[in-house]
DORORO-650443 format. One line per field, with one value per residue (C-alpha): residue number from 1; x, y negated, z negated. Coordinates in steps of 0.001 Angstrom, whole numbers. Example, Ala and Ser with C-alpha at 12.3 -4.5 7.8 and 13.67 -1.06 7.14 Angstrom:
<rs>
nr: c(1,2);
px: c(12300,13670);
py: c(4500,1060);
pz: c(-7800,-7140);
</rs>
This chain:
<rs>
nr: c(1,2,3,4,5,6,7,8,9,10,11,12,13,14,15,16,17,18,19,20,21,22,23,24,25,26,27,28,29,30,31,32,33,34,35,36,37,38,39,40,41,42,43,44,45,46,47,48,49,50,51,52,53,54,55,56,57,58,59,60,61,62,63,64,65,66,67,68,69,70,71,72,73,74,75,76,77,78,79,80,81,82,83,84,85,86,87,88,89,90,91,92,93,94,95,96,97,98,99,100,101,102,103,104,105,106,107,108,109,110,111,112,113,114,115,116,117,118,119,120,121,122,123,124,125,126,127,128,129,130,131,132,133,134,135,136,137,138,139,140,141,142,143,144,145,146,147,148,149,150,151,152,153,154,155,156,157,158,159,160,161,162,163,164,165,166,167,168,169,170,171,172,173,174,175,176,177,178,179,180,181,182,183,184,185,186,187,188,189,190,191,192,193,194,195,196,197,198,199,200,201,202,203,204,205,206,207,208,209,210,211,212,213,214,215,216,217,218,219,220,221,222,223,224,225,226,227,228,229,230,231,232,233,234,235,236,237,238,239,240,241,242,243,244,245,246,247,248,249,250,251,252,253,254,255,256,257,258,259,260,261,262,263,264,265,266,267,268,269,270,271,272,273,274,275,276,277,278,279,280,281,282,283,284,285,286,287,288,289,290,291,292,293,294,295,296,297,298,299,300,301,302,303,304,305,306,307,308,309,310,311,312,313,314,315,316,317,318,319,320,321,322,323,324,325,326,327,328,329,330,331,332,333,334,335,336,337,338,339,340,341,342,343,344,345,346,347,348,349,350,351,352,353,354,355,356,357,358,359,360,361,362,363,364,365,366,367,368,369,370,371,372,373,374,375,376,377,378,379,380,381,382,383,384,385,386,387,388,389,390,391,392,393,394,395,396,397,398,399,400,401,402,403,404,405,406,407,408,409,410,411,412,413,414,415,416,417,418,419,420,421,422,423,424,425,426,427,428,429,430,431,432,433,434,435,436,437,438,439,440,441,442,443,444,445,446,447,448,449,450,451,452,453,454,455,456,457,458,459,460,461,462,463,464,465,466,467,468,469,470,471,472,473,474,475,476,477,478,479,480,481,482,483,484,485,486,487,488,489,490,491,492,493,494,495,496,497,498,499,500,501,502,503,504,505,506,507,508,509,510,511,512,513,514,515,516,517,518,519,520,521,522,523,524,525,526,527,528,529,530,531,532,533,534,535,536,537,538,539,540,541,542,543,544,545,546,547,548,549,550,551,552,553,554,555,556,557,558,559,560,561,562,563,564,565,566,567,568,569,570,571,572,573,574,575,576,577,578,579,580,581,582,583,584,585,586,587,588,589,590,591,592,593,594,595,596,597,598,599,600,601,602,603,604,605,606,607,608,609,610,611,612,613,614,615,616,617,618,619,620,621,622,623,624,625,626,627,628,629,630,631,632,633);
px: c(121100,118865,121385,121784,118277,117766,120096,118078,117012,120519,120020,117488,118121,121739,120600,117929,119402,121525,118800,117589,121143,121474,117950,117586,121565,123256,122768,123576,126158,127386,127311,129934,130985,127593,129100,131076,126921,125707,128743,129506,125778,125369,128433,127274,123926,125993,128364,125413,123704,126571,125738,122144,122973,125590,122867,120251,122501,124199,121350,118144,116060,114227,115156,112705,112528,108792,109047,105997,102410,101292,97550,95959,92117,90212,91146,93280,96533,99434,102654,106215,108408,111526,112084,114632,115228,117486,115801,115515,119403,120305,118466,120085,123779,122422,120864,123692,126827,125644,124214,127922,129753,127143,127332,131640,131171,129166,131369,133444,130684,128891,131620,130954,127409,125149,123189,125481,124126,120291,121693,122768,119910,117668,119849,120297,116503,116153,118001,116507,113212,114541,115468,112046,110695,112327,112741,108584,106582,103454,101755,101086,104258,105038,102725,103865,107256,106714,105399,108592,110917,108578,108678,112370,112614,110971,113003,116106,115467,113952,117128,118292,114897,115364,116273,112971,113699,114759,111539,109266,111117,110129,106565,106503,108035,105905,102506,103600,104283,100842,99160,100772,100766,96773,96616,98938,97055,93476,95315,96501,92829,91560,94154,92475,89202,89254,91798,91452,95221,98019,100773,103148,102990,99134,98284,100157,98751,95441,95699,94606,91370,90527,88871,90806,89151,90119,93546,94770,93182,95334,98267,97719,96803,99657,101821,100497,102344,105374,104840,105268,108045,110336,109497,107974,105856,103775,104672,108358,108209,109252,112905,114520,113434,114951,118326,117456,118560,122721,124262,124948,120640,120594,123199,121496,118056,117458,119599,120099,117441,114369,113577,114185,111559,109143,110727,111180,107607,106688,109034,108024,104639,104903,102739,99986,101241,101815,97932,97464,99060,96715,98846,102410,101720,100485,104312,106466,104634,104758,108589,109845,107464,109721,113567,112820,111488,113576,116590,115714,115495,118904,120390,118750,119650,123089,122678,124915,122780,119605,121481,122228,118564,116756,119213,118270,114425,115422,117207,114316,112231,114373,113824,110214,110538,112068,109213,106664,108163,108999,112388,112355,115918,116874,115285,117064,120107,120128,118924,121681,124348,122820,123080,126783,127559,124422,125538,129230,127817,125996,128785,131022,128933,129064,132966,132709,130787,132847,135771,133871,131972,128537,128639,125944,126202,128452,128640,130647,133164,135763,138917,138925,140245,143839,142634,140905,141678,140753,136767,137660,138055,135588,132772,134380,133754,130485,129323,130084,128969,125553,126079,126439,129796,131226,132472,131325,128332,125554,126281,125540,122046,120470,121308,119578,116370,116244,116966,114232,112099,112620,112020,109075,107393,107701,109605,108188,109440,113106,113538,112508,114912,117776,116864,117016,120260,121467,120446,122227,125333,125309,123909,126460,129843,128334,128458,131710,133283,131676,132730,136597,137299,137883,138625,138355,135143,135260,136891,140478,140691,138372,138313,140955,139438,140836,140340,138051,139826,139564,136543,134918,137496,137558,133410,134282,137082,134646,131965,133716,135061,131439,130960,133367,132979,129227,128381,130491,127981,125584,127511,127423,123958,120803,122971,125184,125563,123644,120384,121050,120699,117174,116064,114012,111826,110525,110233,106920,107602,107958,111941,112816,114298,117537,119937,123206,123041,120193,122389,125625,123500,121836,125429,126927,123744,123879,127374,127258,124348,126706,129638,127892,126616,130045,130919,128078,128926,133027,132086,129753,131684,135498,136303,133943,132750,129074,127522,125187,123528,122786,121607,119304,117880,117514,115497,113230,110144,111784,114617,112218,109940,112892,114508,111135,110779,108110,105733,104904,105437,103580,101129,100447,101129,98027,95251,96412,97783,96797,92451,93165,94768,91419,89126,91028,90905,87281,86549,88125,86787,83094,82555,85238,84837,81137,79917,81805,83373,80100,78243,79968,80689,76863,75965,78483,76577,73621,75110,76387,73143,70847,73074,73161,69310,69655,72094,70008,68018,70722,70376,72518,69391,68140,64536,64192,64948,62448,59820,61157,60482,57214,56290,57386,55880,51977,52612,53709,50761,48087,48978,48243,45367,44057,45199,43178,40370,37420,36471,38357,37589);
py: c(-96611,-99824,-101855,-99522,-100036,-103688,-103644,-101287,-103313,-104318,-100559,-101657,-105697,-105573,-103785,-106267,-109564,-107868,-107353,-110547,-112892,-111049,-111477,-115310,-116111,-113555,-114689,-118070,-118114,-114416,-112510,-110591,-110768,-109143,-106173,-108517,-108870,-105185,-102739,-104356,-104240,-101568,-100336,-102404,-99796,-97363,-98066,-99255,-96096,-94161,-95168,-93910,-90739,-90527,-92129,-89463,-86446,-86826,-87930,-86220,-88853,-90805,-95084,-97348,-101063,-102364,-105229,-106469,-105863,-106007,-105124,-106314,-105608,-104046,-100678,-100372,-101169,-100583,-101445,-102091,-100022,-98459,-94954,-92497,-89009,-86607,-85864,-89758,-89860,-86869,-88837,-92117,-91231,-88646,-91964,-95012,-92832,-91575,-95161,-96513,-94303,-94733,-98368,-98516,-96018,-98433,-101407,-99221,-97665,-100712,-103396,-104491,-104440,-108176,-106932,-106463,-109004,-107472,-103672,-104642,-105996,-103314,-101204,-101975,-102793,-99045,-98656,-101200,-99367,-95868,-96215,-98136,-95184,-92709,-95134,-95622,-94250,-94339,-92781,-96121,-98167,-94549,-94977,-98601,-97418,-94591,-96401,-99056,-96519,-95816,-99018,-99455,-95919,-97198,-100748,-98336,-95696,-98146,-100605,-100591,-101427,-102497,-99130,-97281,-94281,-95628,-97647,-95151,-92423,-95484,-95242,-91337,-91353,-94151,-92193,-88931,-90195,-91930,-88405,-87345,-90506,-90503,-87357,-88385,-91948,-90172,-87639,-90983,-92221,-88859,-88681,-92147,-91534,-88000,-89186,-92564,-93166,-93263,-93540,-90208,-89093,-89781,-87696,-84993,-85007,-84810,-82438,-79338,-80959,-80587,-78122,-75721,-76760,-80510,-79632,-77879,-80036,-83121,-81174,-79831,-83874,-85035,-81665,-83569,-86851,-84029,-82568,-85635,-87524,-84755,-82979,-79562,-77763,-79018,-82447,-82432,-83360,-86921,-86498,-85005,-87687,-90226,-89344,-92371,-94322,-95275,-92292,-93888,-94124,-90785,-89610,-91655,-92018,-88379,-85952,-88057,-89750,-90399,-86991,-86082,-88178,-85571,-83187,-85537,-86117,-82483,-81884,-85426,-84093,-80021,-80393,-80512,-78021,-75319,-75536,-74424,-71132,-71479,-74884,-73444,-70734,-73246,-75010,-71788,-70039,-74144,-73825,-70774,-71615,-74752,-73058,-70305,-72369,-75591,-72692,-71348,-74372,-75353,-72504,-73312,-77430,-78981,-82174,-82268,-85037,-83166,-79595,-81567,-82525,-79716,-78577,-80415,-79881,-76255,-77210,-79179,-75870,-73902,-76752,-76270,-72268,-73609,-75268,-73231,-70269,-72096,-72691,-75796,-76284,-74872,-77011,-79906,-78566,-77630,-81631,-82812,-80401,-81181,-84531,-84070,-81391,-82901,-87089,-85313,-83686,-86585,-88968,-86443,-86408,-89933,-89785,-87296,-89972,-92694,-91071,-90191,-93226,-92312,-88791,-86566,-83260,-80545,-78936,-82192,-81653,-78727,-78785,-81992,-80311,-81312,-84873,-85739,-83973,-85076,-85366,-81854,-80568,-82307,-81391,-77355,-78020,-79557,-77198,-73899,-75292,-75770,-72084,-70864,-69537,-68994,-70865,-73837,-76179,-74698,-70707,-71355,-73548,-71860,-68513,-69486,-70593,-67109,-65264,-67135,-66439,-62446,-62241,-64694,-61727,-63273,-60972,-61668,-65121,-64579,-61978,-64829,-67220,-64393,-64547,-68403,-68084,-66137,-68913,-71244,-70204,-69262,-72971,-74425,-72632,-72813,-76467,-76557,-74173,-76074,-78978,-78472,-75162,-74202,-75868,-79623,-80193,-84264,-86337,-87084,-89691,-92335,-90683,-90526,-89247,-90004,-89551,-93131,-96205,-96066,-97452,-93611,-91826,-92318,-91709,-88306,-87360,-88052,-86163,-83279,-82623,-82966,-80618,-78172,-78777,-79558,-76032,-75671,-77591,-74770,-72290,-69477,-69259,-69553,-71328,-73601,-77215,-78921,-76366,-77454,-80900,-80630,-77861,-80958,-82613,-78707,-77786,-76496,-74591,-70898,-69732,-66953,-64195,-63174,-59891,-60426,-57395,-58891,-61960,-60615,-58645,-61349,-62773,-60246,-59838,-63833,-63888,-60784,-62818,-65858,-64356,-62279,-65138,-67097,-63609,-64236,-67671,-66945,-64120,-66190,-69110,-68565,-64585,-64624,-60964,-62083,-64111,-66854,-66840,-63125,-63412,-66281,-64359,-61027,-62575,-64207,-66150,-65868,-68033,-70485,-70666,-71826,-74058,-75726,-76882,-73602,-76030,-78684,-81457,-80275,-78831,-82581,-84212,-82063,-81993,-84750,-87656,-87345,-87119,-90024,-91885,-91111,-92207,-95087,-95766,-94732,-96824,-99991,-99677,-98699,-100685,-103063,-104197,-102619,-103720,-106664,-108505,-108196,-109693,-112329,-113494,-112940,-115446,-117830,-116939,-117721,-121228,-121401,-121368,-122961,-125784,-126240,-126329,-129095,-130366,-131151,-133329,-135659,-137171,-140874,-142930,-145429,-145178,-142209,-142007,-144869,-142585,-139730,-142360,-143375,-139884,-138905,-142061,-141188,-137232,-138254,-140782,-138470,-135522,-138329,-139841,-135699,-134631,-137405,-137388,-135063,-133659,-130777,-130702);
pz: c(-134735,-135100,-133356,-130760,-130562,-130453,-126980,-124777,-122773,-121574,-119425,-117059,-117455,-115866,-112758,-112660,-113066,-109865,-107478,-108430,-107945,-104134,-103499,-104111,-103148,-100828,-97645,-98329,-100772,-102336,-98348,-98785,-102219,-103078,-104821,-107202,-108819,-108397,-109035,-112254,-113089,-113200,-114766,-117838,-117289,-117700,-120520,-122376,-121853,-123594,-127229,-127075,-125618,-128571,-131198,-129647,-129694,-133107,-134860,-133143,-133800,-130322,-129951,-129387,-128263,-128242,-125334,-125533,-125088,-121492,-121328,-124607,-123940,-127373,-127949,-124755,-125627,-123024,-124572,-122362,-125083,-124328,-125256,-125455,-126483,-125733,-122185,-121240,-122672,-119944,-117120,-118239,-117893,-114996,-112922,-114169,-113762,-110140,-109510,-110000,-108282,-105413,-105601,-105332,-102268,-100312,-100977,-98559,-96553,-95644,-95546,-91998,-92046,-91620,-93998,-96590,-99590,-98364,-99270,-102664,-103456,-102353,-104646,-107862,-107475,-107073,-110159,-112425,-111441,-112390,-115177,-116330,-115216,-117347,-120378,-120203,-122960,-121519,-118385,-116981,-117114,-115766,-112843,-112155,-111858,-109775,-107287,-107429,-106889,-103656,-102907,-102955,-101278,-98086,-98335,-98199,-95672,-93436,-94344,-90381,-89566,-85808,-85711,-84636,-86046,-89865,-89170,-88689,-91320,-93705,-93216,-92781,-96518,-97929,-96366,-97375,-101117,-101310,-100504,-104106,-105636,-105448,-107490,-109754,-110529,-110661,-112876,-115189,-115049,-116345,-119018,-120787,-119934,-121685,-124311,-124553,-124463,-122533,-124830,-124628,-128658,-128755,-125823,-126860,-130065,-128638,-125563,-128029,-128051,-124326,-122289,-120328,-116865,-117999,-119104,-115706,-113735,-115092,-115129,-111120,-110480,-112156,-110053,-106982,-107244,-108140,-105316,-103407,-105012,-105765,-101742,-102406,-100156,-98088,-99021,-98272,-94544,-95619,-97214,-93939,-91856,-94820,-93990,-91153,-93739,-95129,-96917,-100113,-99856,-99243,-102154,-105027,-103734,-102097,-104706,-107909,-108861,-106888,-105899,-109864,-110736,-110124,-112411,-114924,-115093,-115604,-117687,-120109,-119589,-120750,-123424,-120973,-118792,-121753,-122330,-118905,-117725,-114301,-113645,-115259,-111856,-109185,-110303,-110136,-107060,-104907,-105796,-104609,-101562,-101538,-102437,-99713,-96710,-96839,-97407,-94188,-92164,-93447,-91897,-88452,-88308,-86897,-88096,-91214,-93460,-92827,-93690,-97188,-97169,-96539,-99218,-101603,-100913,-101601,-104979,-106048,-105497,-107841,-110244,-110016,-110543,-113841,-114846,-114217,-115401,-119163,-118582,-118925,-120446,-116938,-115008,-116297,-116579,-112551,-111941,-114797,-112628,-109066,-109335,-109558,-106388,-104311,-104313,-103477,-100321,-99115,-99832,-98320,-95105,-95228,-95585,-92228,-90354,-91072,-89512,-86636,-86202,-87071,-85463,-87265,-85246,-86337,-82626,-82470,-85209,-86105,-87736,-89458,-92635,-90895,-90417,-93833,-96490,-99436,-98024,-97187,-100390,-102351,-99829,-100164,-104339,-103614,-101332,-103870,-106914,-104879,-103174,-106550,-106527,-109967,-112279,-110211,-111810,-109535,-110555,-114284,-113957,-110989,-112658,-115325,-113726,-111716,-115430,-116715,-113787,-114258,-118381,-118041,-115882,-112594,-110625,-107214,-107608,-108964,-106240,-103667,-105481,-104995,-101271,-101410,-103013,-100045,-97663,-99512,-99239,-95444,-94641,-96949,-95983,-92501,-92529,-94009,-91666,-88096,-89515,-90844,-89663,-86085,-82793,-82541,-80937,-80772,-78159,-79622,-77550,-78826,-82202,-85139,-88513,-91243,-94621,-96273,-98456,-102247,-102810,-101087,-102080,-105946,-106172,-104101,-106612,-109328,-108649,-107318,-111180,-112398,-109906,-110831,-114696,-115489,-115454,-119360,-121034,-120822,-121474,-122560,-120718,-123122,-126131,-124780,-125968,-122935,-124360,-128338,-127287,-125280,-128175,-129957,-127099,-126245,-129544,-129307,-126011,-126022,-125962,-123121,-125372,-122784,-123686,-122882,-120539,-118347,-118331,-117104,-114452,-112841,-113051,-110546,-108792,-108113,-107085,-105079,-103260,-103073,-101689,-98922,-97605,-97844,-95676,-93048,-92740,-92345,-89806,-87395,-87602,-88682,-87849,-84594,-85376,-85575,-82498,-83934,-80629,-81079,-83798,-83141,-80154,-82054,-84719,-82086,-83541,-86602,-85665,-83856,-86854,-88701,-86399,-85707,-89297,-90000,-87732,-90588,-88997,-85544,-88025,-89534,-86102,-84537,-87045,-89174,-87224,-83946,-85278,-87784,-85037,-82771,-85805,-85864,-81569,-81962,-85100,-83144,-80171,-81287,-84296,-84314,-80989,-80344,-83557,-85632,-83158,-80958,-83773,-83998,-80167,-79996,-82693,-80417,-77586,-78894,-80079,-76815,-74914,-77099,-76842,-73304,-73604,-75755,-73669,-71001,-73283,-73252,-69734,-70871,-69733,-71728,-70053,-71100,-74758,-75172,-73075,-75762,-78705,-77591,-77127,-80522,-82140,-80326,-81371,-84958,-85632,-83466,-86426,-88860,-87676,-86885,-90157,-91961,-90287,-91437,-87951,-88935,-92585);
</rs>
């Protein structure tokens, strides 16, 4: 294990030395050949992250690689060490293996765009900063980067930047994320000045000695920046609008990784969130909020990337019902299996769009399953192992989290997942059956679908057997190998006792749930026996309340943006202009005038600056001759 070791840092480094070859050489030199640098980088990431998963998992014992020491001041110490236990072993082969497959789809995906050398460089920046952030093992190198992957986030979705939308769906996610990421950096600063650490084992050693009050309110600080990272409610207004930006963005970025990050955090951090059952609610109750209302909105939306999107906001809410119902196994088993059936609907939209050259709306589409496919049946695996259907990844790890929901004595919320689950699958066989199923709704004339080259296909093939075979590792549910190998890093967590019966209940209940909304969809959209437009106008402001995105975004457009943009307009105008910039044109002003008093002095005569020097001579020696003499005295 001690040479395994001594090479961690190859993980992050590759990725690295990637982003930083295409940054300083690609447009001069690589161009093109830019994904001869970052696909292999990032395959060595991954191959180098199988023998600490191995060394992890056979041995049960964490790695380590101290760095170096960043921040030497006294007693604050803030070492770069590299750290990984079972849970950073899951995320590593969770974020390198998606990262590569991601990366060999765009060499296809993005072949003809100018920007090509930019793009990977943006992304295996992305990944280089990912994987810092789950191999930290403090809550500052943490912090740092969180806020990279932000950073390369923004650089991504707002990667067609002349675009205006992808511009402004840039800054809408950056904003958004620094609403969280403020909470979650006071939340650090509390953490040291309470503890006087930040180092993982210390803190968690010393959390028993804190307050209650001061114990939830670091965990609900640190929930913030989840809240904003991984898009739950109200924060998640941002990930929709980040479909602006490519699709191989959205698959790693906005299902694999970044949006995990959140999770990951919570779950690295459930020491703190054990000692407080008032923050372990806020969690669960903000993620069924989350699973049911993005659900919802899904159903209503045409646009196929943002139906994935909302989605996944819903997916990231059942991961969050996980975690604050103590199931935390579950809640990384649904992110380890999501990231598998979520990147394979994104990159199968993207496969969709490429044969139809860019089109996003599936009133457009219909009966492509003809044209392509092999997209067709990878997006049909990907979108039942995320409607749950069994034996498919998604029915074993979301059944979980709604079994562990129920025997944790939250009924209200695994009744509200149940009803998310529904939602799922009508939005997901709905979008497979507008888009493959049915009349052809595109103009066959300009457009000839087909199914991608190699380079999409083979990351689609891929991930559609992860997607179909993921699901074994936890099984049978409760005791399966995935939960033996996470058993150490919540050691100390309480175990959900579950009876087989309760088990195989929620089992049938879950794909009872599944399939009748696989019926709904098939009937509205397939068999024609159920009018969608009906149905939209029967439920009223129901339907409009969903389709309109439950008014968030209006919501934060009227007494959010539009008053801070009127601060702003009055804060320029008034002070700005009013105040600052009226200061200072006065004092020229006053320059100004004084000096055309002065001015006036200088007349260009010679008579008269020897009248002016006589004058001065007779003033100067009459206060001499008066301040001498003692008339005065």
């Amino acid at each position: 294990m001690e040479w395994i070791a001594d090479w961690l840092f190859i993980i992050p480094l590759a990725p690295l030395v990637a982003a930083a070859v295409n940054f300083l050489l690609g447009r001069w030199w690589i161009r093109d050949r830019a994904h001869w640098i970052a696909v292999p980088a990032v395959g060595i990431s991954f191959l180098a992250s199988i023998p600490a998963f191995l060394a992890v998992a056979q041995h049960h014992e964490p790695l380590s690689q101290h760095l170096y020491t960043w921040i030497p001041a006294g007693d604050f110490q803030v070492p770069v060490t590299l750290y990984v236990d079972q849970l950073t072993a899951v995320m590593l082969l969770v974020v390198t293996g998606v990262s590569f497959l991601v990366h060999l789809y765009s060499v296809g995906y993005m072949h003809d765009d100018p920007g090509y050398h930019r793009f990977f460089a943006y992304l295996p920046l992305f990944v280089f900063s990912m994987l810092m952030l789950v191999l930290a093992s403090n809550f500052l190198v943490l912090f740092v980067f969180w806020e990279a992957v932000g950073l390369c986030s923004y650089l991504l979705i707002g990667f067609w930047f002349r675009r205006r939308s992808a511009a402004d769906a840039a800054k809408k996610a950056f904003i958004v994320n620094r609403v969280g990421d403020f909470g979650f950096g006071v939340g650090v600063m509390l953490i040291f000045v309470t503890l006087g650490t930040l180092n993982y084992a210390e803190v968690f050693e010393r959390v028993g000695t804190l307050s209650a009050g001061t114990v939830t309110a670091i965990a609900l600080l640190l929930f913030t920046g989840a809240v904003g990272k991984s898009a739950q409610v109200p924060l998640f207004v941002w990930l929709p609008d980040a479909m602006e930006g490519p699709t191989p963005v959205s698959a790693l970025i906005h299902a694999a990784t970044m949006v995990t990050a959140g999770i990951f955090m919570v779950a690295r951090a459930h020491p703190i969130f054990v000692a407080s059952p008032m923050a372990m609610l806020v969690v669960a109750i903000v993620g069924a909020l989350t699973a049911f209302i993005a659900a919802t909105i899904a159903v209503t939306q045409y646009d196929i990337k943002r139906v994935v999107a909302y989605s996944t906001v819903s997916q990231l809410g059942y991961m969050a019902i996980a975690l604050g119902t103590g199931a935390w196994i579950a809640a990384i088993f649904h992110l380890f299996t999501h990231a598998f059936f979520k990147a394979l609907l994104f990159l199968g939209s993207g496969s969709v769009m490429h044969g139809l050259h860019d089109e996003l709306d599936m009133r457009r589409m219909g009966g492509l399953k003809r044209y392509m496919p092999l997209t067709y049946w990878t997006f049909l695996i990907g979108a039942a192992a995320n409607a749950g259907i069994l034996p498919l990844a998604g029915f074993w790890s979301k059944d979980e989290i709604i079994v562990g929901a129920w025997v944790a004595g939250y009924p209200v919320i695994a009744l509200i997942a149940l009803a998310a689950a529904f939602f799922t699958s009508l939005y997901m066989f709905r979008a497979v059956f507008m888009t493959f199923h049915g009349e052809e709704r595109f103009d066959r004339a300009h457009l000839h679908p087909h199914d991608p080259p190699w380079t999409m296909s083979v990351p689609l093939v891929v991930l559609a057997v992860g997607a179909a075979l993921a699901g074994f590792a936890g099984v049978p549910p409760e005791q399966g190998w995935f939960h033996h190998l996470l058993e150490p890093v919540f050691e100390g967590t309480e175990h959900h006792e579950v009876s087989l019966a309760t088990t195989l209940a929620f089992g049938a209940i879950s794909t009872v749930i599944a399939l009748a909304g696989l019926y709904a969809a098939a009937a509205a959209y397939v068999l024609g026996t159920i009018s969608p437009a009906a149905v939209a106008e029967r439920l009223g402001p129901l339907y409009r309340l969903a389709y309109n995105k439950w008014y968030f975004d209006d919501l934060y457009q009227r007494f959010i943006v539009e008053p801070a943009r009127a601060s702003a307009v009055f804060l320029w105008r008034q002070i700005d202009v009013g105040v600052i910039d009226a200061a200072v044109n006065g004092v020229a002003s006053l320059v100004v005038w004084t000096s055309q008093l002065w001015r006036r002095a200088q007349t260009g005569l010679v008579a008269n600056y020897v009248l002016a020097i006589a004058l001065g001579t007779v003033i100067i020696v009459g206060a001499y001759l008066v301040a001498g003499s003692s008339l005065f005295r």
